[in-house]
C-alpha positions as CSV (number, residue, x, y, z in Angstrom):
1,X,419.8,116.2,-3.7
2,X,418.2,117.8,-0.7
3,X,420.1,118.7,2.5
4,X,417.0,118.1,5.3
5,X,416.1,120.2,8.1
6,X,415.6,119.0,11.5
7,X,411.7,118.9,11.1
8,X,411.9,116.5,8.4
9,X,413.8,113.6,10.7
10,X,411.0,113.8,13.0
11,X,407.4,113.5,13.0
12,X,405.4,117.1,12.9
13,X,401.9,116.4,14.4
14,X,400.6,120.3,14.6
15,X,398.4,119.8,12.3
16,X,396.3,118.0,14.9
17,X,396.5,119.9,18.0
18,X,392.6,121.1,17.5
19,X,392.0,117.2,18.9
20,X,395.4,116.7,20.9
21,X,394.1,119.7,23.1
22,X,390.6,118.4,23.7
23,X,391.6,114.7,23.7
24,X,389.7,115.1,27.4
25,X,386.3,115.5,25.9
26,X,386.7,113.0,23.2
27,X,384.7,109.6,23.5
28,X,386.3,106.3,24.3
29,X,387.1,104.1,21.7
30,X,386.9,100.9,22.2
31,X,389.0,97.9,21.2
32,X,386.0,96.6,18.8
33,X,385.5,99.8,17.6
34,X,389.5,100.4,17.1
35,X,389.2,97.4,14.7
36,X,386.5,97.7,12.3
37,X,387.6,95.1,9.9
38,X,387.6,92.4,13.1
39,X,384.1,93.6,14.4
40,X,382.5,93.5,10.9
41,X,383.7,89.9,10.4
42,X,383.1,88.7,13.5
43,X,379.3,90.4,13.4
44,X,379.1,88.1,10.1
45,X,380.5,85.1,11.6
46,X,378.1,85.0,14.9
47,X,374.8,84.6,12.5
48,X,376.2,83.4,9.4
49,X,374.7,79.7,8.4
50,X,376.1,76.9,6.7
51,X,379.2,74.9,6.8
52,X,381.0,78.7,7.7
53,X,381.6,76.9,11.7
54,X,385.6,78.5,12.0
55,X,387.1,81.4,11.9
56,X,390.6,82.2,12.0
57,X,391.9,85.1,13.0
58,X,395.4,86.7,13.1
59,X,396.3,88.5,16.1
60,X,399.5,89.0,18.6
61,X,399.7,84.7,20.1
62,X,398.7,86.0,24.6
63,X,395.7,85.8,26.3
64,X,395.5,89.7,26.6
65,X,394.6,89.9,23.1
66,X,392.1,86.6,22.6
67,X,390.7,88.1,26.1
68,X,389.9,91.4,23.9
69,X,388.5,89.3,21.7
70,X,386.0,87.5,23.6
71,X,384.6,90.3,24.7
72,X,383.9,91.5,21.3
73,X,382.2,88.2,20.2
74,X,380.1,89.0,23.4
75,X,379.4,92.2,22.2
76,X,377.8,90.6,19.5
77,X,376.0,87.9,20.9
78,X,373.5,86.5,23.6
79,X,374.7,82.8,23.1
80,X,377.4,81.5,25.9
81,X,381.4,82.3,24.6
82,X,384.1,80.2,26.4
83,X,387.6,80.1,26.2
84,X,390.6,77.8,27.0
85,X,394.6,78.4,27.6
86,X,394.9,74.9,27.6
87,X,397.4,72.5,25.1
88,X,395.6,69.6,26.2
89,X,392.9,69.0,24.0
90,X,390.8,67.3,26.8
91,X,389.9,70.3,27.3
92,X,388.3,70.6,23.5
93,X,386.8,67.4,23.2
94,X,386.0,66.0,26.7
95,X,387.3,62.8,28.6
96,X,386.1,59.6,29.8
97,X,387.5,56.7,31.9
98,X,385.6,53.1,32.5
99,X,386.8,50.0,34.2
100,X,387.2,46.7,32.4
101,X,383.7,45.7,31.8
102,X,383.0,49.2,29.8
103,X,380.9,51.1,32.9
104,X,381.4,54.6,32.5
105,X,383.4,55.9,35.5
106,X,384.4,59.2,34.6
107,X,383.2,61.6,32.1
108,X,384.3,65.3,31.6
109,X,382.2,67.8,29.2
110,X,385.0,69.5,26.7
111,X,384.1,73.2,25.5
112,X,382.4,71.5,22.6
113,X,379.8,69.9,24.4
114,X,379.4,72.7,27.0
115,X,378.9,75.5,24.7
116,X,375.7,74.5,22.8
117,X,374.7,76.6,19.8
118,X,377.7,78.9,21.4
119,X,381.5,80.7,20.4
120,X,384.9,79.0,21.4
121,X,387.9,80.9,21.2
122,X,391.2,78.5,20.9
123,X,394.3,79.4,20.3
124,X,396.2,77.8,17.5
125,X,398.8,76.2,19.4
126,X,396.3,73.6,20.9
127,X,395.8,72.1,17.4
128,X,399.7,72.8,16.2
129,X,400.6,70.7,19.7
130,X,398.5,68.2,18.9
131,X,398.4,68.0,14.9
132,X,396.1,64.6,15.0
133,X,393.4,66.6,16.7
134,X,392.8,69.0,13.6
135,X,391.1,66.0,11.7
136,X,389.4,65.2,14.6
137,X,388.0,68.7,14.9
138,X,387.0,69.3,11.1
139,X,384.9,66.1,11.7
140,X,383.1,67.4,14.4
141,X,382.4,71.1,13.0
142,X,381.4,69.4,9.4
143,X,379.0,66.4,10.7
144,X,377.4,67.9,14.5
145,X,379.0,65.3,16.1
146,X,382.4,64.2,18.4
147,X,382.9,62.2,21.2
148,X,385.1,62.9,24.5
149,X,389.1,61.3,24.3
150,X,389.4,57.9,26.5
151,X,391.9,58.7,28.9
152,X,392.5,55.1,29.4
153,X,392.7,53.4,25.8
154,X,393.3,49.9,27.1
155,X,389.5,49.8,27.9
156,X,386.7,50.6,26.0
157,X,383.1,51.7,27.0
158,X,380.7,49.1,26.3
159,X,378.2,52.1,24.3
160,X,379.3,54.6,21.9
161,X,379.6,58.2,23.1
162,X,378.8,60.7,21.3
163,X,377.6,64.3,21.4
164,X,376.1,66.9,19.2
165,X,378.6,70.2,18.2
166,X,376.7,73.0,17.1
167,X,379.8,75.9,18.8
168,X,381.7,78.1,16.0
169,X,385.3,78.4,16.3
170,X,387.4,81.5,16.6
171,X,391.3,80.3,16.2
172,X,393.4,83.0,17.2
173,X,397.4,82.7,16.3
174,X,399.9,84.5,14.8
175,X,401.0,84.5,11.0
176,X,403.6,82.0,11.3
177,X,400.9,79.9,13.5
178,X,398.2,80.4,10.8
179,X,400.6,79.2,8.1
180,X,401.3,76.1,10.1
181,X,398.0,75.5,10.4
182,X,397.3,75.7,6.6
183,X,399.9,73.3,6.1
184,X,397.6,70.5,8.3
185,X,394.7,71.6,5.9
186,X,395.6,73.4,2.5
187,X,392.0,74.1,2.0
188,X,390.9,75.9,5.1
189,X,389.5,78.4,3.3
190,X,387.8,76.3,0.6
191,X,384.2,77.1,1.6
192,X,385.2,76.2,5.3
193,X,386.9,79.0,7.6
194,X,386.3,82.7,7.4
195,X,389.9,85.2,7.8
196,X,390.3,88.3,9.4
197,X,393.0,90.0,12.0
198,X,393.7,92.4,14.5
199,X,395.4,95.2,13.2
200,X,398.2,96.6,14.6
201,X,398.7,100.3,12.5
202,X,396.1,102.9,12.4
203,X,396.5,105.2,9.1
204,X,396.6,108.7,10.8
205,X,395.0,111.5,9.4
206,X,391.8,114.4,9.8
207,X,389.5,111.3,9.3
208,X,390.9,108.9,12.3
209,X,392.7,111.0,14.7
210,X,389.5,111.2,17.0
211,X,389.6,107.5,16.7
212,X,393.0,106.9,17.5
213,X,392.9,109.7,20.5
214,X,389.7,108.0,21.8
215,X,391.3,104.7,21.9
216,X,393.5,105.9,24.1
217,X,391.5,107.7,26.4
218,X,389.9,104.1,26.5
219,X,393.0,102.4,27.2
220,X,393.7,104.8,30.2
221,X,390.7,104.7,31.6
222,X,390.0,100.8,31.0
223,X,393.3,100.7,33.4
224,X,392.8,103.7,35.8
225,X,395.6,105.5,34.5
226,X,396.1,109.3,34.7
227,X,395.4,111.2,31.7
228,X,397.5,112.4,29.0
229,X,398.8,116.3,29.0
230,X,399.0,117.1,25.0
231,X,402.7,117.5,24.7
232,X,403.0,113.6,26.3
233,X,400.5,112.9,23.4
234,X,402.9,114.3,20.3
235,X,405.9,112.4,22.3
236,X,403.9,109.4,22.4
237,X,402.9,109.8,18.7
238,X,406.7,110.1,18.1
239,X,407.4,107.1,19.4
240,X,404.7,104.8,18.2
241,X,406.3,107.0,14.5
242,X,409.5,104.8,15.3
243,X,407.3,101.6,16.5
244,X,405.4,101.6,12.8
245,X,408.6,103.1,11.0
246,X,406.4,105.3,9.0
247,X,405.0,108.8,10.1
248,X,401.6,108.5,8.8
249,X,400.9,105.1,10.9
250,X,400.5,105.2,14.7
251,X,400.3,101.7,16.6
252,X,397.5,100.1,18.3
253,X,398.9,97.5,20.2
254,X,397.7,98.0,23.5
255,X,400.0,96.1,25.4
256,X,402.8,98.9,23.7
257,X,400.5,101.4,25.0
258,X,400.6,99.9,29.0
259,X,404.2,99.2,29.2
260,X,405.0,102.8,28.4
261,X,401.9,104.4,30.7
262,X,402.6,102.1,33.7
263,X,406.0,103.1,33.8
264,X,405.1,106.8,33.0
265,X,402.7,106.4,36.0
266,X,405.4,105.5,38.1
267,X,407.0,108.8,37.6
268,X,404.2,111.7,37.0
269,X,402.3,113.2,39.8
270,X,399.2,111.1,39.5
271,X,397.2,113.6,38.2
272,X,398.6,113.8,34.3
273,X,401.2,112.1,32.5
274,X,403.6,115.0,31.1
275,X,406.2,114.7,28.2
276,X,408.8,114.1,30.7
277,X,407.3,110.9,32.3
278,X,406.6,109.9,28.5
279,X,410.4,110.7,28.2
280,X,411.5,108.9,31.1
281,X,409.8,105.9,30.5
282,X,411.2,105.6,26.8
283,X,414.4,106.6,27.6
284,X,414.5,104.2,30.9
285,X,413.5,101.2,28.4
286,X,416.2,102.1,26.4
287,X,418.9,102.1,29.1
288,X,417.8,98.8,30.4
289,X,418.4,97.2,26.7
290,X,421.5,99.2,25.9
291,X,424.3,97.1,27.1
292,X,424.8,95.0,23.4
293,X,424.6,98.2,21.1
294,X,427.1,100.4,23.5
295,X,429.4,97.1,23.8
296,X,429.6,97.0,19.7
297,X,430.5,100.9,19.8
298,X,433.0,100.8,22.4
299,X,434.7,98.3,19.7
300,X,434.5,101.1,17.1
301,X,436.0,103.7,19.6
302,X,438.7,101.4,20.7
303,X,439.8,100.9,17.5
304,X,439.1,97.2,17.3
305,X,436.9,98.1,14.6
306,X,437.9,100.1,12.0
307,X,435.8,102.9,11.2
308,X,436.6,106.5,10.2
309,X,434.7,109.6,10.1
310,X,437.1,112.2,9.1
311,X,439.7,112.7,6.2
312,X,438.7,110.7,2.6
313,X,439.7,107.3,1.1
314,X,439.8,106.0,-2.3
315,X,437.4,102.4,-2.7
316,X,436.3,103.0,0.9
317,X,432.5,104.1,2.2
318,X,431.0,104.0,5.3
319,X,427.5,101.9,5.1
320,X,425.2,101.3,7.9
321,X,423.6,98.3,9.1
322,X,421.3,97.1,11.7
323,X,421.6,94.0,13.9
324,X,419.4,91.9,15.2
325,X,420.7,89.1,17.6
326,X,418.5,86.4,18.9
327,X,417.7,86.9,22.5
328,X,417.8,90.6,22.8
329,X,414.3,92.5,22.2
330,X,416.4,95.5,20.7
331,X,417.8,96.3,17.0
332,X,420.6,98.8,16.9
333,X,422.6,99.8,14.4
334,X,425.8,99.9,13.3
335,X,428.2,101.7,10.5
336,X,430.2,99.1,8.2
337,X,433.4,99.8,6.6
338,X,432.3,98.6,2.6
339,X,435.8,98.3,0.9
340,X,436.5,97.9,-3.0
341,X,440.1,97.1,-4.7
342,X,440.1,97.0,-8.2
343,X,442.6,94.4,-10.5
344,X,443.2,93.5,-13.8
345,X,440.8,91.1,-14.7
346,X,438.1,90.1,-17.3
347,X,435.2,92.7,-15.6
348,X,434.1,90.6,-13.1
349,X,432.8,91.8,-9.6
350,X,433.8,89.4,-6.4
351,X,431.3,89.4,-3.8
352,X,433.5,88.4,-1.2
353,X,430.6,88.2,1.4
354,X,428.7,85.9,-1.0
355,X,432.0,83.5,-1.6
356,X,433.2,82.9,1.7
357,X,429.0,81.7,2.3
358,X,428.5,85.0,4.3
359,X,426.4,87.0,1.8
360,X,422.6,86.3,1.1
361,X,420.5,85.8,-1.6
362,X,418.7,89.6,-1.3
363,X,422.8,90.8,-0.9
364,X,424.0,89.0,-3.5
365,X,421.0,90.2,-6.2
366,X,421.7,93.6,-5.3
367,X,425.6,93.4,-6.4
368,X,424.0,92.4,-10.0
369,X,422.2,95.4,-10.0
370,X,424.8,97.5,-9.2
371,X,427.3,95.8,-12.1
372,X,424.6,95.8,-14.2
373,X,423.7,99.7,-13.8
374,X,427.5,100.7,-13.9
375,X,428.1,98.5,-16.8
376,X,424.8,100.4,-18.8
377,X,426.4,103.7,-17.3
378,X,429.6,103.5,-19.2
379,X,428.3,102.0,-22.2
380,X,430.2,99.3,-22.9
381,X,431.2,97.5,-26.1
382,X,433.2,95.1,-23.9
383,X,433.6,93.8,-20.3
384,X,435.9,96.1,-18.2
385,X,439.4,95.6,-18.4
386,X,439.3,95.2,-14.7
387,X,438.1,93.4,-12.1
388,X,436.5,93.9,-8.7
389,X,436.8,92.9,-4.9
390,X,434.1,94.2,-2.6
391,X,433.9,93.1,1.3
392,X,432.1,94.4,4.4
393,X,435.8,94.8,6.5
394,X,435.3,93.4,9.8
395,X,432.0,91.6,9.6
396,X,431.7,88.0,10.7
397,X,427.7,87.2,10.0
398,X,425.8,86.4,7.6
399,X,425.4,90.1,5.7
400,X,421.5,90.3,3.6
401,X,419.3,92.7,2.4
402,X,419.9,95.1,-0.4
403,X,420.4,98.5,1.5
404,X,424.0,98.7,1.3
405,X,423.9,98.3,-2.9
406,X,424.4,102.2,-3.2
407,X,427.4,102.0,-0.9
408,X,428.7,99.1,-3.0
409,X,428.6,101.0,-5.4
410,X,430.0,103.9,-4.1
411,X,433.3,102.0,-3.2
412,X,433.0,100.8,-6.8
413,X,432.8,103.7,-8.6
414,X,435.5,104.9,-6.3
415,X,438.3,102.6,-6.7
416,X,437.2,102.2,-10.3
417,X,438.1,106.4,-11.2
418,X,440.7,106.5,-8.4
419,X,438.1,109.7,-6.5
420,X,438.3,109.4,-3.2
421,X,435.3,109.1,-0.7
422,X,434.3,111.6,2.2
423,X,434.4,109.2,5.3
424,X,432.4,111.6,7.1
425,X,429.1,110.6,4.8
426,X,427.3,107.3,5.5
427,X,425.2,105.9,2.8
428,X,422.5,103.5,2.9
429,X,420.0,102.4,-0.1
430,X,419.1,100.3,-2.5
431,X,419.5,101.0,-6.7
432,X,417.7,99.8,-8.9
433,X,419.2,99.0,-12.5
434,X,418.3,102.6,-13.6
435,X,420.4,104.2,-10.8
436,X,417.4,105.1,-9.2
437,X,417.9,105.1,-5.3
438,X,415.1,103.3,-3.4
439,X,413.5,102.9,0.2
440,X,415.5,100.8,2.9
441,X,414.5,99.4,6.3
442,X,415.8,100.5,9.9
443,X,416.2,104.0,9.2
444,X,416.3,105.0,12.3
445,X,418.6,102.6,14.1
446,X,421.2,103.1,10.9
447,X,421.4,106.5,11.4
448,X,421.2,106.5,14.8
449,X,424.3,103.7,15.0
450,X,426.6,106.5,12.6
451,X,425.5,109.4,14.9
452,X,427.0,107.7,17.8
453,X,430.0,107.1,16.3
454,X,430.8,110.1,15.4
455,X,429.9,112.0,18.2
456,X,432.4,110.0,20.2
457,X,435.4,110.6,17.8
458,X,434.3,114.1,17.2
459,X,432.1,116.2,15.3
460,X,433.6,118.2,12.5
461,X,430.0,119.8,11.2
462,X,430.0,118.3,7.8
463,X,429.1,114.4,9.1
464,X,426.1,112.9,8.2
465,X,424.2,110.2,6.4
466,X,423.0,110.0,2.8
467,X,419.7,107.6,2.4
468,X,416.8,107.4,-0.5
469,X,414.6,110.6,-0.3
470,X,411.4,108.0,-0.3
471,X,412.8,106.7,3.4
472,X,412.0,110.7,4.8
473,X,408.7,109.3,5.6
474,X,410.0,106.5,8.4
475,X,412.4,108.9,10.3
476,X,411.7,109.7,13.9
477,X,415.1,110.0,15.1
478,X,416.2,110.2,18.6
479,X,416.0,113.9,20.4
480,X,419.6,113.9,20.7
481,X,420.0,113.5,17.0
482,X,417.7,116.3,16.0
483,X,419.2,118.3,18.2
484,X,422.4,118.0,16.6
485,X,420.9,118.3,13.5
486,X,419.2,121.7,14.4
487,X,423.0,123.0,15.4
488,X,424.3,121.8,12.0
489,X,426.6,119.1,13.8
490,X,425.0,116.3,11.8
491,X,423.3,116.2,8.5
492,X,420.8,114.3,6.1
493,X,421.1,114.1,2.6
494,X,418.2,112.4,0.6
495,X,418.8,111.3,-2.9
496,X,416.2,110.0,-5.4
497,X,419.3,108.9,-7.8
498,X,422.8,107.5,-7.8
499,X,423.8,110.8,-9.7
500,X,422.8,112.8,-6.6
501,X,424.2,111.0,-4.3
502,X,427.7,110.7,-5.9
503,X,428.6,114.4,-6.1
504,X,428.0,114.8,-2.1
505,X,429.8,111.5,-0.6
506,X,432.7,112.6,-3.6
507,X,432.9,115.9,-4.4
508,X,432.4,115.3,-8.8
509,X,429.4,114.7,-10.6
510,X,428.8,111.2,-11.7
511,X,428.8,112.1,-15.2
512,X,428.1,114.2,-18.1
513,X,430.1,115.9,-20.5
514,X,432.5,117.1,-17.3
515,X,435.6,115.7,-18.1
516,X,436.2,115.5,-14.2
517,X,432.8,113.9,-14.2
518,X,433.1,110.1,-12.6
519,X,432.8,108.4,-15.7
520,X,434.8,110.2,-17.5
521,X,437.5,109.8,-15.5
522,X,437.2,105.7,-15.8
523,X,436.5,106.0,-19.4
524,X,439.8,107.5,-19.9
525,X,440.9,105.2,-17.5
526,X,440.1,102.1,-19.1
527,X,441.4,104.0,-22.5
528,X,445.1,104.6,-20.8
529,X,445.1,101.0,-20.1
530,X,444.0,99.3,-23.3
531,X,446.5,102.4,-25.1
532,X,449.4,100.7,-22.7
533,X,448.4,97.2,-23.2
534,X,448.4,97.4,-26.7
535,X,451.8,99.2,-26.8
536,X,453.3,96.4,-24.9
537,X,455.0,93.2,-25.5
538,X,453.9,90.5,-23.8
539,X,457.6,89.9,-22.0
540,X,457.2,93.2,-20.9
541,X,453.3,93.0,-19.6
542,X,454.8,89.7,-17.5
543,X,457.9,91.6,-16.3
544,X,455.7,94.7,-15.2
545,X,453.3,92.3,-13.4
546,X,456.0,90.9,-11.6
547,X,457.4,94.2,-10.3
C-alpha cells in the first residue's frame, strides 16, 4: 500500500519541454498526417481495382469531420470528390418527373451520375433513413448501373433510364451508425467494403510529441488563432490527460481543441494564449455545467443524504460513484453510503440493489466475486453460519458496473468481524476472485465527488480515497485537489490487493497468523456461535430469537 504524492494525481510532462519550448519552430501537422492509419487506407482505396467501390469509415457523425475528410481524399486524387448533407436520397440517385404519356419533364443528376470515375463522401444516416436505398445502392456499386428515383410514381417514363456508376463510396458514421448499417448487410466486408477510422487518442511519447505539437500548431494557425505560450501547452496536455482518462494518450479531436482556444482567445492578449486563458476557459466550461453536480452535493451537506467523513462505523464504507444523466454533457461524481448487516442465516449474501431490480448484471457479477473470494479466504468446510444484507443507502437508480466490489466487500468483512470502518477513506475498485484489486473507470470525477464533500464538512488531514494502484495512470485531478493533496489535507492510497487495502480503511490486517487479524476475528466468530448453538436447546435458541 502506497500513500501517493501530489505529482502522481496529475500528469508530469517535463520530460518534453525540449519540444514544448520550441513548439514555434515545429512544422504543421496536418489532419491527414495526424491520422496515418486513415491516410494509408484511403491512399489504397482511391486506386485500388475490383469490386473494392465502398469504404466505411468511423469517425465523430458532423460535417466538420467528413469536411476534413474530403480534403484528404483530395489530397490523394485528381478525380472530382463531392459531398452531400442531405437525408434525401434524391440527392444520391437523381430524380425525374414526366407527364402521363412518359415524356421526360424533369430530370436531376444525383452525385452518382455527376461524379464519373470520382469519390462520394455520404454519411451513414442517409442510408439508415432510408434503409430500402442500401439495396438499391449495392446494385449500383456491384453492376455500373442505377437509375434516378421517379418523384411521381403514378407515371412512368415511356424508356428506361439508366446511367453508368463508376464513383467509390466513403461512408462516414459513428460506431453505433456503422453497426446499424451492418445489420442492413451482414456481409459488408465480405470482399465488398474496406474499414478504417479517425482516431481520436494519440499515444504520447519521444517518438510522437513533435507530431502531436505540430498538429496543433496546425489547428491554430488553420483558424488564425494566437499561439500557444509553453505552460498553456502542459495545462492543455492536462486536460486532454482527463479527456482520454489515461496520461499517456492526448486527444486529437479538433473540435475539443477549438472550443477551448476560441474561448481562451476571448480572454488572452491576442498575441499568446497563457496558462491562465487555458485556465479560464476550462474552468468557465465547468461553471456553466455545474449546476446538477453542486445541486446533488448541497443534498449531502444538508443532510438529506447521508454521508459521513469523520468518526468510524461498523458494516458501513464510503464508495464513490459517477453519474451520468441524460441531457447534461457532464459526469460528476458522487460518494455512496455502501451499508452491510449481518443475520443468522444459511451464508447467503442479499444484493438488495439486484432484488428490488435496481442492480445490473456487471453489479450483480461482482457481489459473486466478492462472496466467492471471502468464502476461499476463510476456508470453509461449510457455508457461513450467517447471512448478509448489502445496499447502496439512498440511491434510487439503476446501480452497475463492478467498481464498488472492493467497498462491498469492505462493509462485509466489516460487519462480518464486528471492525469498524474509517468514514474518512473512500474506496473504489474492482476484485477479482484472488483478492487482487483491479482498474475502475471515472477516476477522476469519483475522487473529485469525495473531495468536495469533505471539504465542505471539514477537513481533518487524514481524508482521502483508496482506488487500484493500476488506475494511477488515469488521474489528472482538478488543481484544487492537488493542492490539497500537496498540504496533506487529502490523501490517495493505491492498493494492488484486498490485503492492502483492508489495514488502511480499518486499522487490522486482513489476515495472517494475527489473532487481531480480520479473519481471525470472524473465524472465532463463527466458532463462538456454532460453540453457543450447539450448547443450546432448541426452546432456548426460539426464546433468545424472540428477545
Amino acid at each position: 500500500m502506497i500513500q501517493e504524492q501530489w505529482q502522481a494525481v496529475t500528469p508530469q510532462y517535463n520530460e518534453y519541454d525540449s519540444f514544448i519550448n520550441t513548439i514555434h519552430t515545429l512544422p504543421c501537422v496536418d489532419f491527414a498526417s495526424a491520422q496515418p492509419r486513415l491516410s494509408k487506407t484511403i491512399d489504397t482505396f482511391t486506386t485500388l481495382k475490383g469490386f473494392n467501390h465502398l469504404l466505411v469509415l468511423n469517425s465523430p457523425d458532423n460535417a466538420f469531420y467528413r469536411k476534413q475528410i474530403v480534403d484528404v481524399v483530395k489530397g490523394k486524387t485528381a478525380q472530382p470528390v463531392l459531398t452531400t448533407e442531405s437525408i434525401d436520397m434524391k440527392a444520391l440517385f437523381g430524380s425525374y418527373s414526366c407527364d402521363k404519356d412518359g415524356n421526360i419533364l424533369q430530370r436531376n443528376q444525383g452525385l452518382l451520375e455527376q461524379c464519373e470515375q470520382g469519390f462520394i463522401v455520404l454519411p451513414i444516416t442517409t442510408l439508415l433513413a432510408n434503409p430500402a436505398s442500401w439495396v438499391l445502392l449495392k446494385a449500383a456499386l456491384l453492376t455500373g448501373t442505377s437509375s434516378p428515383i421517379n418523384v411521381n410514381p403514378t407515371r412512368f417514363a415511356a424508356n428506361d433510364i439508366h446511367y453508368s456508376v463508376s464513383s467509390k463510396l466513403l461512408l462516414v458514421g459513428d460506431r453505433e451508425q456503422i453497426a446499424e448499417l451492418e445489420y442492413l448487410e451482414p456481409d459488408l466486408y465480405n470482399g465488398f467494403a474496406l474499414y478504417s477510422e479517425v482516431e481520436l487518442e494519440l499515444a504520447l511519447s519521444q517518438n510522437t510529441i513533435e507530431l502531436f505539437l505540430g498538429h496543433l500548431n496546425w489547428i491554430l494557425q488553420s483558424n488564425q488563432l494566437p499561439k500557444l505560450t509553453p505552460s498553456a501547452i502542459h495545462r492543455l496536455m492536462v486536460a486532454g490527460a482527463r479527456l482520454t482518462e489515461d496520461q499517456r494518450y492526448m486527444p486529437l479531436d479538433i473540435m475539443w481543441y477549438l472550443a477551448i482556444f476560441f474561448e481562451s482567445a476571448s480572454t488572452c492578449d491576442g498575441e499568446q494564449i497563457t496558462e491562465k486563458d487555458i485556465d479560464s476557459a476550462i474552468d468557465a466550461k465547468y461553471y456553466r455545467e455545474a449546476y446538477l453536480p453542486e445541486r446533488a452535493r448541497s443534498d449531502i451537506l444538508d443532510g438529506q443524504v447521508i454521508i459521513e467523513t469523520q468518526g468510524e462505523c461498523v458494516g458501513q464504507v464510503n464508495g464513490l460513484t459517477v453519474i451520468d444523466v441524460s441531457g447534461h454533457p457532464q459526469s460528476y461524481g458522487e460518494p455512496a453510503r455502501i451499508s452491510c448487516v449481518i443475520h443468522f442465516g444459511d451464508g447467503d449474501i442479499s444484493d438488495v440493489e439486484r432484488k428490488a431490480e435496481l442492480g445490473g448484471n456487471l453489479h450483480a457479477k461482482g457481489m459473486m466475486i466478492m462472496q466467492a473470494f471471502v468464502a476461499s479466504a476463510l476456508k470453509l468446510d461449510e457455508p457461513l453460519p450467517y447471512s448478509a444484507s448489502v445496499v447502496f443507502e439512498q440511491s434510487y437508480c439503476e446501480v452497475d458496473g463492478d467498481s464498488a466490489t472492493l467497498a462491498e466487500l469492505c462493509s462485509f468483512v466489516s460487519a462480518l468481524s464486528e471492525y469498524p470502518i474509517n468514514q474518512q477513506i473512500a474506496v473504489t475498485g474492482a476484485v477479482d476472485q484472488f483478492g487482487r484489486v483491479q482498474a475502475v473507470g471515472g477516476l477522476n470525477e469519483k475522487i473529485e465527488g469525495f473531495y468536495h464533500v469533505c471539504k465542505h464538512q471539514g477537513f481533518t488531514g487524514e481524508q482521502g480515497v483508496i482506488l487500484p494502484k493500476t488506475n494511477l495512470k488515469h488521474l489528472a485531478l482538478h488543481k484544487d485537489v492537488v493542492e490539497s493533496i500537496k498540504n496533506n489535507e487529502f490523501h490517495i492510497w493505491s492498493v494492488e490487493t484486498v490485503d492492502q487495502a483492508i489495514p488502511i480503511i480499518m486499522g487490522k490486517p486482513f489476515r495472517g497468523d494475527d489473532e487481531e487479524s480480520v479473519i481471525s476475528k470472524i473465524a472465532q466468530r463463527i466458532e463462538n456461535f456454532e460453540r453457543d448453538e450447539q450448547s443450546e436447546s432448541l426452546i432456548e435458541r426460539v426464546r433468545n430469537w424472540f428477545n
